[in-house]
N, C-alpha and C positions, 0 to 999 in steps of 0.2 A: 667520695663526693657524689652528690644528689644530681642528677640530672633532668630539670626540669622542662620534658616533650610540650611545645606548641605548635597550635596551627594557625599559620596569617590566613585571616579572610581579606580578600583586596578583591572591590568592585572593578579596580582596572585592568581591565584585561584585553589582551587585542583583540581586534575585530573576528579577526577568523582564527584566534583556538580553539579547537576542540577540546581540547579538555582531557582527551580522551588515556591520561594515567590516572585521572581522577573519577572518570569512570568506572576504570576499571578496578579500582579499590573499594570502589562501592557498587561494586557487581553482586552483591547479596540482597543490596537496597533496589537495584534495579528490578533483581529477579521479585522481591515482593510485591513492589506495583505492578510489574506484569501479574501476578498472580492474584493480585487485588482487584485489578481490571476485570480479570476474566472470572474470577466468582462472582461478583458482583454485578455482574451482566446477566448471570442467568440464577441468581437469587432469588429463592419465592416464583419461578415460575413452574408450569406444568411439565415441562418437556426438558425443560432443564440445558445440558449442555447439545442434547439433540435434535435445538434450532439448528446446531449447524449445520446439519446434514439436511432435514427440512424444507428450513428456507431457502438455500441453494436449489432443491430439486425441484418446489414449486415455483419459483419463480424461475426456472426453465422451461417447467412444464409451459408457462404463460407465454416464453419465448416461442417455443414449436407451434404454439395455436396462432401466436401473432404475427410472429415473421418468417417461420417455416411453411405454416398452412392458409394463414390468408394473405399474406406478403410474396408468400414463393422464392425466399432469398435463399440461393446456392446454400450449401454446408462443404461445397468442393468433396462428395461422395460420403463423407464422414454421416453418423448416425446422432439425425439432430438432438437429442436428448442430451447427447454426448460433448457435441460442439458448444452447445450453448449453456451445459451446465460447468467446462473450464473457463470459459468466458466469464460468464459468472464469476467463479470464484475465486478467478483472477483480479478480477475489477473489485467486487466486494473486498477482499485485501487493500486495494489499492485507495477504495475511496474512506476505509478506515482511517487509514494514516491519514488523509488529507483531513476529514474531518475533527477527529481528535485531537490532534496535533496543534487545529487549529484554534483551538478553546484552550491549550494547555492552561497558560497565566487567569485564565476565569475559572476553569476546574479546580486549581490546586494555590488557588490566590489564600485559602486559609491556612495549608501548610507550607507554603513558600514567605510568608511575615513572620511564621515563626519560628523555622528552621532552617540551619543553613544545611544543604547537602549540591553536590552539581546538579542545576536545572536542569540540565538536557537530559537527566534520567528519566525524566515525566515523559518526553517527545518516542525515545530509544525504547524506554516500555513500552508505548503503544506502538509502537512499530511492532518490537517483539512480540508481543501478543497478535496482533493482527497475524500475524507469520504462525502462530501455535493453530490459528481458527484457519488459517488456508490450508497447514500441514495435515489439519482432519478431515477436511472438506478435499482435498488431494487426494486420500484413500481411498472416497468413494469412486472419484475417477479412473484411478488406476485399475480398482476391480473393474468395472464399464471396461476398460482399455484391455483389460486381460481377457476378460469375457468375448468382446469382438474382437482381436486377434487371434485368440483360440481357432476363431470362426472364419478368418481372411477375410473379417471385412476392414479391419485398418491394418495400417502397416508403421507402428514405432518408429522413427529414426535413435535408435538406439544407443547411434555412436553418438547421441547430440546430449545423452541424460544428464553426465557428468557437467553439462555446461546448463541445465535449469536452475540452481541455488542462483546462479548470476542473473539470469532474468528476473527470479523473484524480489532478491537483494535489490536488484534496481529499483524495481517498479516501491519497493518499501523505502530506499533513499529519497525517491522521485517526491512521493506522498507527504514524506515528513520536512523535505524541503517546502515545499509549496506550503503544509500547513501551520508550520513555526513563521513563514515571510507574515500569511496571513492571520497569526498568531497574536504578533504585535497592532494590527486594527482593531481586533476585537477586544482590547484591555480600554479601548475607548468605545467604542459601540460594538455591542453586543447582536445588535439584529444582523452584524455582516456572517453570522455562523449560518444562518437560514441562507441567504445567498451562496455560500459554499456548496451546501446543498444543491441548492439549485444548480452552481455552475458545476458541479462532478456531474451531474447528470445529464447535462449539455457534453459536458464533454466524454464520456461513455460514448455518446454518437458518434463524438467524430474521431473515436478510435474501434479498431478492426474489432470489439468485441461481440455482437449480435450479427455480423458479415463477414466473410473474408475481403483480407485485401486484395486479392484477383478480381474482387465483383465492384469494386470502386472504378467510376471512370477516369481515362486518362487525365482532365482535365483537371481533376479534384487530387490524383493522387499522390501530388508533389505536396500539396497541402496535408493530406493524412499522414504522408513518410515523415515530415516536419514536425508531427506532433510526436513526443519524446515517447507517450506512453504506446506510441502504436510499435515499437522495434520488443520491446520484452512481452507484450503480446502475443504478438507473429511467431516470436523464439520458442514461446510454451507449446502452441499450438505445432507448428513446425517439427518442435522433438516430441513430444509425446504423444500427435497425431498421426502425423507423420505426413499434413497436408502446408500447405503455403509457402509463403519465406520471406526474407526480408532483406535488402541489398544490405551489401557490407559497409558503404558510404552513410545511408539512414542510418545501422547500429552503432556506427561511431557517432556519428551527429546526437544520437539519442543521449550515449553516455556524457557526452561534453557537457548538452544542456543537463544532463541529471545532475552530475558533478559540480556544475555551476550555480544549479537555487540550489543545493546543500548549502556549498560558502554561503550563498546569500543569506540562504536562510538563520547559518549561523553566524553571523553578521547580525544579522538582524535583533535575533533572541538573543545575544550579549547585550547587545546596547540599552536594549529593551527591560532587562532582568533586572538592571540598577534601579530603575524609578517606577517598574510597572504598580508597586504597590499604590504607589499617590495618585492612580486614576480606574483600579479598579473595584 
C-alpha cells in the first residue's frame, strides 16, 4: 500500500507557539539566511568581512577622544580602547537584532507570498548572524584582554566565563523580541524603521555601554538597573574585565522583562504572519 506523506499548513496558531520543532527541522534553511545575510553584507565591498574588526575599533577610537579625553568618564582602571571597544560590540550585536528584526515582514515580504517555510526563521537568522559578527569582533577583544593581563593590568573574573553565552543569548533574545513587536508597525509604515534607529541610539545612552555603572548617580540609577539591557552588559564587562557588577535582583528583573517581549514579541509576529501580505 502507497502511502501518501502531507503537510497541513494552518494559519491558526496560538498566540505564543514557538514553533520551535518546526524550526528545528528546517535548521538547514535557517542556517542559509544566516549565511545569506552575512555575504551579502559585505558583497562588492573593499574590506570585505574586515569591517568587522574595523568599524568596532574606529568607532572606539572616537569613544576614547569623546568620552575618555574630552568627557573624562571613569573606565573603572580598565584601558579605554578596551572598555569601549566591548561596549561597542556588545551593543552593535544588540542594536542588529533590534534593527533587522525589525523590517523582517518589509525585507522578505517577496519570499514570504510565495513560500511557505516557519517565519520566525527570518527573525532567528538574524539573531544568529548578529552572534557570528560579535563572535569575531569578541577575538579581537580577548587578544586586548590577553595582552593586558599578561601585563596586570586587568584582571579576568574567570570563574564567571562559562556564564557569557548567557549574557549574549540575552541581550540577542532582548533584540529580536523588541524588533518582531516593532515588526508588525512597519508592515504599515515604513518610516517607523528610521525611528528605531533613532530610538537604539537613545537608548545606547541610557545603558552602561560608553560609562560604567559605578559612575551613574544614585538618583538615576534605579532607572538604569530597570532598563533590561543594562544587567547583560555589566555581566560581559564584569566577567571578562573583571571590572563592575550588577545586583542579583536587576539580573533577574532583566531576564523576566527579556522573557516577556519574546512572548510578546511572538504573539505578536503570529498574528501578524496571517495578513501581513494585504498591507505591505
Amino acid at each position: 500500500m502507497q502511502r501518501n506523506d502531507y503537510v497541513l499548513i494552518d494559519s491558526h496558531v496560538g498566540a505564543f507557539d514557538l514553533r520551535l520543532g518546526e524550526l528545528w527541522r528546517y535548521r538547514e534553511l535557517v542556517w542559509l539566511l544566516t549565511r545569506r545575510s552575512f555575504v551579502v553584507t559585505y558583497k562588492q565591498t573593499i574590506l570585505g568581512p574586515l569591517w568587522l574588526v574595523v568599524s568596532p575599533l574606529l568607532t572606539s577610537m572616537a569613544y576614547v577622544i569623546l568620552f575618555g579625553r574630552i568627557a573624562g568618564l571613569s573606565t573603572e582602571g580598565v584601558p579605554q580602547l578596551l572598555f569601549y571597544l566591548l561596549g561597542t560590540a556588545a551593543w552593535t550585536c544588540f542594536a542588529a537584532c533590534v534593527g533587522r528584526c525589525a523590517t523582517t515582514f518589509v525585507d522578505n515580504a517577496g519570499v514570504f507570498s510565495k513560500v511557505w517555510f516557519p517565519r520566525l526563521a527570518a527573525p532567528v537568522s538574524t539573531v544568529l548572524g548578529a552572534f557570528v559578527r560579535l563572535a569575531i569582533q569578541l577575538v579581537l577583544v580577548l587578544v586586548l584582554i590577553a595582552w593586558y593581563a599578561v601585563h596586570g593590568v586587568v584582571a579576568p573574573r574567570w570563574e564567571l566565563w562559562p556564564l557569557v553565552p548567557l549574557a549574549v543569548l540575552q541581550l540577542g533574545l532582548l533584540g529580536m523580541g523588541c524588533g518582531i513587536v516593532v515588526s508588525s508597525a512597519t508592515t504599515r509604515y515604513r518610516d517607523l524603521a528610521v525611528l528605531v534607529d533613532f530610538g537604539v541610539t537613545l537608548w545606547m545612552y541610557a545603558t552602561p555601554v560608553v560609562y560604567p555603572l559605578s559612575q551613574v548617580p544614585d538618583a538615576l540609577r534605579a532607572i538604569v538597573l530597570a532598563n533590561p539591557a543594562t544587567a547583560p552588559v555589566e555581566w560581559l564587562r564584569m566577567a571578562l574585565l573583571g571590572v563592575g557588577g550588577v545586583p542579583v535582583a536587576a539580573l533577574a528583573w532583566s531576564w523576566a522583562v527579556t522573557l516577556a517581549v519574546v512572548l510578546l514579541g511572538v504573539a505578536v509576529f503570529n498574528r501578524v504572519e496571517r495578513t501581513f501580505v494585504d498591507t505591505v
